[in-house]
N, C-alpha and C positions, 0 to 999 in steps of 0.2 A: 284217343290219340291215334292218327292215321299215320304210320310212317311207310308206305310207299313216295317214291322218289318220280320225278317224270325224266326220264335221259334226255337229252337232246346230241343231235349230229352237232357239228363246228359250226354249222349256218344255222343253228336255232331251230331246226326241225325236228318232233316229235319222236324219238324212234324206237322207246320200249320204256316199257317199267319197271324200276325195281326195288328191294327192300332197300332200309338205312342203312345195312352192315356194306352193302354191295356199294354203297354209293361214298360213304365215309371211305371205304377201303382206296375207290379209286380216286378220291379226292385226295386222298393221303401220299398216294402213289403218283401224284403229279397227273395222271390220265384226264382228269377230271376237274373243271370250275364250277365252284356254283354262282349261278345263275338268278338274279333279282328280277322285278316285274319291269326295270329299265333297262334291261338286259345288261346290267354292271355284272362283272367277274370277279369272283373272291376265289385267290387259291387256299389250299390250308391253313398257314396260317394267317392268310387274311381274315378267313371264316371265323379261327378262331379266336381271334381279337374280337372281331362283329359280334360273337356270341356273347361276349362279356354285355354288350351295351343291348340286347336283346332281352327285354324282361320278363314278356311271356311270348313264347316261341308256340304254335297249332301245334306242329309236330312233337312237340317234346325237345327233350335235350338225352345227350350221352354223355354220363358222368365216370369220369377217369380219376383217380388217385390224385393229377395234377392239374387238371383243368375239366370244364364242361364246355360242351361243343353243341348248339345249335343244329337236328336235323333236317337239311336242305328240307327244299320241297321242289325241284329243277335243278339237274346238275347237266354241264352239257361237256362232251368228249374232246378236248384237245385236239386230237388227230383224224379221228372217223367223219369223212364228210358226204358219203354218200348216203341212200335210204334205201335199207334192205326192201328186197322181194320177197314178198312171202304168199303161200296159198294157203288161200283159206282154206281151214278146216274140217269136217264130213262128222258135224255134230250135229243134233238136231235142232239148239238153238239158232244155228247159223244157217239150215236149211228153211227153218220158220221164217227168218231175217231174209234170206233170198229171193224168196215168194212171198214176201210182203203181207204174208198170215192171208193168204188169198186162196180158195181152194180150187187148183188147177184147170178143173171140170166146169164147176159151175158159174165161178170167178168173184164167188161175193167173201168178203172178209170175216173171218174166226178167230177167237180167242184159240192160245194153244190146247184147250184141255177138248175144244172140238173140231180140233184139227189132228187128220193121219199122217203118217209119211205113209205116200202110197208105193208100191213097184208098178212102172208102167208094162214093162212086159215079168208076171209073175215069178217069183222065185221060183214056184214049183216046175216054171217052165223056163228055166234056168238064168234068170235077171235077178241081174246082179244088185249090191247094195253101193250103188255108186250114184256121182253127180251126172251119170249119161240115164238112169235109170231111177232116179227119186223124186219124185213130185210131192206135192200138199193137198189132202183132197178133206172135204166134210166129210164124217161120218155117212151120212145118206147118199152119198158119192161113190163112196168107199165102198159101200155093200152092192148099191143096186152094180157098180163093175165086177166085183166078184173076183174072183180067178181065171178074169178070160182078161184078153188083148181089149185097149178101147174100142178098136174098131167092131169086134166080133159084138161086146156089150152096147154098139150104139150109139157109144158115146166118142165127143171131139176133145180132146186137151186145149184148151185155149193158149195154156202156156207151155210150152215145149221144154225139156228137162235142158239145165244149161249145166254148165260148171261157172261159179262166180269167180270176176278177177278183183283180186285183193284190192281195195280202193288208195293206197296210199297210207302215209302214218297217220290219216285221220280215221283208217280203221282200229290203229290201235288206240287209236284215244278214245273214241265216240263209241265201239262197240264192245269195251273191254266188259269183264267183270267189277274192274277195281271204281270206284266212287271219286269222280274228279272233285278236285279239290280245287277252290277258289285262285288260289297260286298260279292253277296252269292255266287258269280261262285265257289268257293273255295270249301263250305259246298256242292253245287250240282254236283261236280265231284266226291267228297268223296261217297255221296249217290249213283254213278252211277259205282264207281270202288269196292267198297267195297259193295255194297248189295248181299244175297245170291241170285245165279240165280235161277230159276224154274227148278223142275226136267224135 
């Protein structure tokens, strides 16, 4: 049973994930509708009438002394219509993700376990551990630069250390941890046919 929720803003767009307790609570609370694959609206106890007529529910159900309740799998916010900004992260998953699993140096593609986070100017020479200063390099990359500057080692960066910008709520859908669930393919194609592109 998977009970992560997908939130949506008021316009049906993507814009975080959360458990059942968090999503029952604010549907409970008026904050919140859920949300069908026709984009129909149930409030509480809309839901929970619809529950009764729901025979086997993916999510499970929440059983209460006086009724059982159907776990959403889409619920979207009444009020919130914008789409948070957020930065990305300074993980190493997300720096693999950045560089395309590409090693900086050489520019051919690795699995992560022979891929480095490299410092482009050395720690020991005071570089830092940040997106101005972290690249992706092979192992053989890795060693023949050593502890010196590229330049002094010989070598060119092909790709030059960036900071990534958040791509929208198709990052939190597309790059999360959490395992999409067939329910939201609907809202994640919306997010990915309909988002402004980058200039």
């Amino acid at each position: 049973m998977s009970t992560d929720v997908l939130v949506l803003n008021r316009n049906f767009y993507a814009i975080h994930i959360t458990n059942w307790r968090r999503a029952l609570s604010l549907l409970y609370l008026d904050h919140a509708r859920v949300v069908d694959e026709e984009y129909r609206t149930y409030n509480f106890t809309d839901w929970k009438e619809m529950s009764k007529l729901i025979e086997n529910h993916p999510s499970g159900y929440v059983h209460t002394p006086g009724f059982r309740i159907a776990i959403p799998d889409v619920i979207s916010l009444k009020i919130y219509g914008r789409i948070p900004v957020s930065e990305v992260k300074f993980t190493r998953r997300n720096i693999y993700e950045h560089y395309s699993y590409l090693c900086c140096y050489c520019g051919k593609r690795f699995a992560t376990h022979d891929l480095n986070l490299e410092h482009v100017v050395p720690k020991s020479r005071g570089g830092q551990s940040s997106w101005d200063n972290i690249v992706t390099s092979c192992v053989e990359c890795n060693l023949e630069k050593g502890d010196r500057l590229p330049k002094e080692a010989g070598m060119k960066l092909l790709i030059q250390p960036t900071r990534p910008t958040w791509k929208g709520p198709q990052s939190l859908v597309l790059h999360s941890p959490f395992k999409v669930k067939a329910s939201w393919q609907h809202f994640i194609d919306n997010i990915y046919w309909n988002s402004e592109l980058e200039k």
